[in-house]
N, C-alpha and C positions, 0 to 999 in steps of 0.2 A: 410077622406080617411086614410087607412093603409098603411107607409113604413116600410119595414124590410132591417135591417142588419145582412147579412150573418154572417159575420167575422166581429170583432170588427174594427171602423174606429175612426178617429179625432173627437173630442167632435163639433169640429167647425160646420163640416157637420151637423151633428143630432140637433147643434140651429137652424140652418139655415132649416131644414124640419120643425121644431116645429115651427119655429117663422111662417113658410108659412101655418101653422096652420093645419098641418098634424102630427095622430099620429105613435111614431116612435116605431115597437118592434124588439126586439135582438132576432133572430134563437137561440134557447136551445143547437143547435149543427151545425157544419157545414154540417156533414155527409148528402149526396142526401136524401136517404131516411127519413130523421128526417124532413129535409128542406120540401119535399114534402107534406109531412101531415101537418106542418104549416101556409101554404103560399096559403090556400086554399080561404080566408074573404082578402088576401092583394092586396093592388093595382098598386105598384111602391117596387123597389128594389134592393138595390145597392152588388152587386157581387165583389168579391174579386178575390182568386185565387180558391178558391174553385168549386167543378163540379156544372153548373148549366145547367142540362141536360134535354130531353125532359118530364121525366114522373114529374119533379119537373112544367116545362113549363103548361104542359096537368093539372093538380092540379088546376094550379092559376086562377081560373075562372075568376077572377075579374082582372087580372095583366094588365097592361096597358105599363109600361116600366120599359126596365131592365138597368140599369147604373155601368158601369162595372169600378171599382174603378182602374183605371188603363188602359193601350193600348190591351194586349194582346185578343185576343176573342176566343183562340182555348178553353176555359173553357164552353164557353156559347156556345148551339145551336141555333144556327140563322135562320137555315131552319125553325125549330117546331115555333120559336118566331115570324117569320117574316108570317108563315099561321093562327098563330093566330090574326096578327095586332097588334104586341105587340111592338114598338120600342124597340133598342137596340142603347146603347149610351156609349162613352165612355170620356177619358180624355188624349187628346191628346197631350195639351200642358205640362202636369202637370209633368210628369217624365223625359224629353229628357234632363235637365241640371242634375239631379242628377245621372243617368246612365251613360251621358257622361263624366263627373266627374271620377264616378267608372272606365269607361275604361280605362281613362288616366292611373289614381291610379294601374290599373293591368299592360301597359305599362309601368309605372316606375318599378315598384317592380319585374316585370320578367326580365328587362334588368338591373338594378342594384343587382340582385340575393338577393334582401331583407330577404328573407324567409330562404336560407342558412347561409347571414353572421351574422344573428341573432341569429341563431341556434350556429356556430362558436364561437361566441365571448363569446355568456353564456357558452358553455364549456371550456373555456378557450385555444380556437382556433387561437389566434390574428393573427398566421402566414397565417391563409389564406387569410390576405391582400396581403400578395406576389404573390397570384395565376395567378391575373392581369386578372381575369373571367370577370368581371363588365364589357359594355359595354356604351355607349353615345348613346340617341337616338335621337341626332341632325342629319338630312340629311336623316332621313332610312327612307325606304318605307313603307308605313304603307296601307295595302289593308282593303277595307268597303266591307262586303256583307250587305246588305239593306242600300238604301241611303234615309229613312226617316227623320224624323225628328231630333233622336238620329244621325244617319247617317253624316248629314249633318254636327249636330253640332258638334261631333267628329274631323270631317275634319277639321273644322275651327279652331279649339282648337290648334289642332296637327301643323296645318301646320303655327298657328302664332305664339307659343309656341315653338314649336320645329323645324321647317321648313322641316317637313316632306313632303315627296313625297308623293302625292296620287292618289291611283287607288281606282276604285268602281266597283263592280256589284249589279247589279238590273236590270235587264228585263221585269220591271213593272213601272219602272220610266218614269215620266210626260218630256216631252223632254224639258221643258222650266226648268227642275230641270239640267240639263243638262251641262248650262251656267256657272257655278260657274269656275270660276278663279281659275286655282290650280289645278284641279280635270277632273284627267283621266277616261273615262270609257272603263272597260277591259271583257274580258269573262272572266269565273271563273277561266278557266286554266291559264290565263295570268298571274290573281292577285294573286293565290298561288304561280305561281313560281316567280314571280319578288319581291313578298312581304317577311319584314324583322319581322311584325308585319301583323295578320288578324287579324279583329274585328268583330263577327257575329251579325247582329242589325238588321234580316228577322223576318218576322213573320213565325208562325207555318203554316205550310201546308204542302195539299198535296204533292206538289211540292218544297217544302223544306226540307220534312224531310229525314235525314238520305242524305242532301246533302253534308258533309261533312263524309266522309269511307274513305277506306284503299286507294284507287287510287288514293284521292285526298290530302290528308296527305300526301302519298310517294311525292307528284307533288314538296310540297315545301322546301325550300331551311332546312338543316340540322342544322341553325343556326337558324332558324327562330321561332317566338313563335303564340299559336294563342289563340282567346278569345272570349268565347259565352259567352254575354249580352245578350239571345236573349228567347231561350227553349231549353230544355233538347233535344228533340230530333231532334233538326236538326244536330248534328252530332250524329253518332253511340261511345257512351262511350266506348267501347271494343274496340273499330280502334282508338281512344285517346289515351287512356292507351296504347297502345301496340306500338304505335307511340314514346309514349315517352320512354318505357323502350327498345325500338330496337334503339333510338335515330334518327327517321327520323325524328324530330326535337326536335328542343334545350328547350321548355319547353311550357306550357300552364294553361291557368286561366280559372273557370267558375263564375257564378252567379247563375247557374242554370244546374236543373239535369233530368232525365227523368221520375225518381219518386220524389215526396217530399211528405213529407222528405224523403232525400235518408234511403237504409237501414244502419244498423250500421255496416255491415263488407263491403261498398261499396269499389273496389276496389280504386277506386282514392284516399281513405284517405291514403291506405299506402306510396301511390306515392308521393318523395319530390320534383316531377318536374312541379306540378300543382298547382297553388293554388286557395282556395275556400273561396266563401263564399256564406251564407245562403239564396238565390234569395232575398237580403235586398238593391239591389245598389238604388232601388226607394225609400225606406225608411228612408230616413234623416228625419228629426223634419220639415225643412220646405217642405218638398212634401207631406208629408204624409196631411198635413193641404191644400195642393194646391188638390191635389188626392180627398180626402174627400167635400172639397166644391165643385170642379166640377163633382162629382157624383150627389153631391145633387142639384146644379143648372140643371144639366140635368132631375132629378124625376119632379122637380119644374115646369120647362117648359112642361112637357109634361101634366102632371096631371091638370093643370092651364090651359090647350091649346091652350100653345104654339108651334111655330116648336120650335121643339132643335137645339139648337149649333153645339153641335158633333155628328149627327145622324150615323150610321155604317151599316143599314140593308133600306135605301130606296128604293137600285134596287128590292130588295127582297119584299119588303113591294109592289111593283109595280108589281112584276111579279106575287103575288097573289092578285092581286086585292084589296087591302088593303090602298091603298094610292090613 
């Protein structure tokens, strides 16, 4: 049997197929259309961030499961995978301490204004130690939109770490997630205005995107800072940006943008009240090897047939008759 990788992954994954004595080929390109003329003879395939859309699905005559190196699935079509019988799999545990990590790390650095006193002191700025900008984020409210797995563990971080207050929203949370000690659940309007820190950690959907605009920006406090972990477009970039150079609030971080690469005159580079970086918070040295092996445990189990671990499409697999 034939596995392909999309995007280049951890050497660890690709033993781990080879030793299960399947062969492994590299996509020549990530681009849909290149991906779809190849992926014709393949039988398993581990997806990255790259489109993996229906006329690639319709192609893989032979595709049996798709393994999504990583949480997010708005890349992959589930409908076209799940009328073919084609599992769809992902890794759930693999990224939620290195993400959570990165939020903290945007949490420090927008309330200790990293990014300006840096800039400062290499110009030889020293005086704006006097400004007395810097702020503690011992005691401050810190609001979660999605309370998954990253979610959670965020919360726990912050609030033993730092003893921060916490609010959540999620409206798709299991009620027994509910229980945790510490942890408020609010409506969105609540958790922007009472919150001193957001943290966005929803998936992409319909109903999340473009849940964060001008209405809900204006809601929160003018001191307050916010930070998608999550997709580009669950907030609207242009009510971001314009949030911050009108100053209804005091500063904001992404991970992620609604094209990637953004383009190179995006407007958030020139803004010094946000900072960025390159959708990389899952990619430390050790995720990427966590990432990478539970793709490929997932191709394994399926192609072997087995149930999988992290299956993502069985309602779907059910509701076409496929399971």
């Amino acid at each position: 049997m034939k596995v392909m990788i999309i995007q280049p992954i951890h050497e660890s994954g690709i033993k781990m197929l080879e030793q299960a004595g399947f062969e492994v080929v590299q996509a020549s390109d990530p681009d849909p259309e290149v991906v779809a003329q190849e992926i014709v003879d393949v039988d398993g395939v581990i997806v990255r961030t790259s489109p993996f859309n229906a006329q690639i699905i319709q192609n893989a005559q032979r595709l049996k499961v798709i393994a999504r190196h990583g949480v997010g699935l708005d890349n992959v079509d589930l409908e076209e995978a799940s009328k073919r019988g084609i599992w769809v799999v992902n890794t759930p545990n693999a990224n939620a301490l290195s993400v959570a990590e990165a939020t903290l790390m945007f949490i420090l650095a927008l309330a200790k204004k990293v990014k300006q006193m840096d800039s400062a002191t290499r110009n030889n700025h020293f005086e704006v130690r006097d400004l007395f900008s810097t702020m503690d984020v011992h005691g401050k409210t810190l609001g979660i939109i999605g309370f998954g797995r990253i979610g959670r563990l965020v919360a726990r971080k912050c609030e033993a770490a730092f003893s921060m207050r916490i609010l959540a929203y999620d409206p798709y949370i299991d009620p027994s997630q509910k229980q945790q000690v510490g942890v408020k659940f609010v409506t969105l309007d609540e958790l922007l205005a009472e919150s001193d820190f957001v943290t966005i950690h929803a998936p992409l959907t319909s109903q999340t995107r473009n849940l964060i605009d001008e209405p809900q920006l204006k809601s929160m406090k003018p001191s307050a800072f916010i930070i998608n972990m999550a997709r580009g477009p669950i907030w609207n970039e242009q009510a971001v940006l314009k949030a911050l150079e009108e100053g209804w609030i005091a500063g904001a971080a992404t991970d992620v943008f609604s094209e990637e690469p953004p383009a190179p005159d995006h407007p958030f580079f020139k803004c010094d009240k946000i900072l960025l970086t390159p959708h990389n918070s899952a990619l430390t040295k050790e995720c990427v090897v966590r990432m990478a092996q539970g793709a490929a445990q997932g191709v394994i189990e399926v192609l072997t047939g087995e149930y999988p671990t992290w299956p993502v499409n069985t309602e779907l697999l059910k509701k076409y008759g496929k399971l």
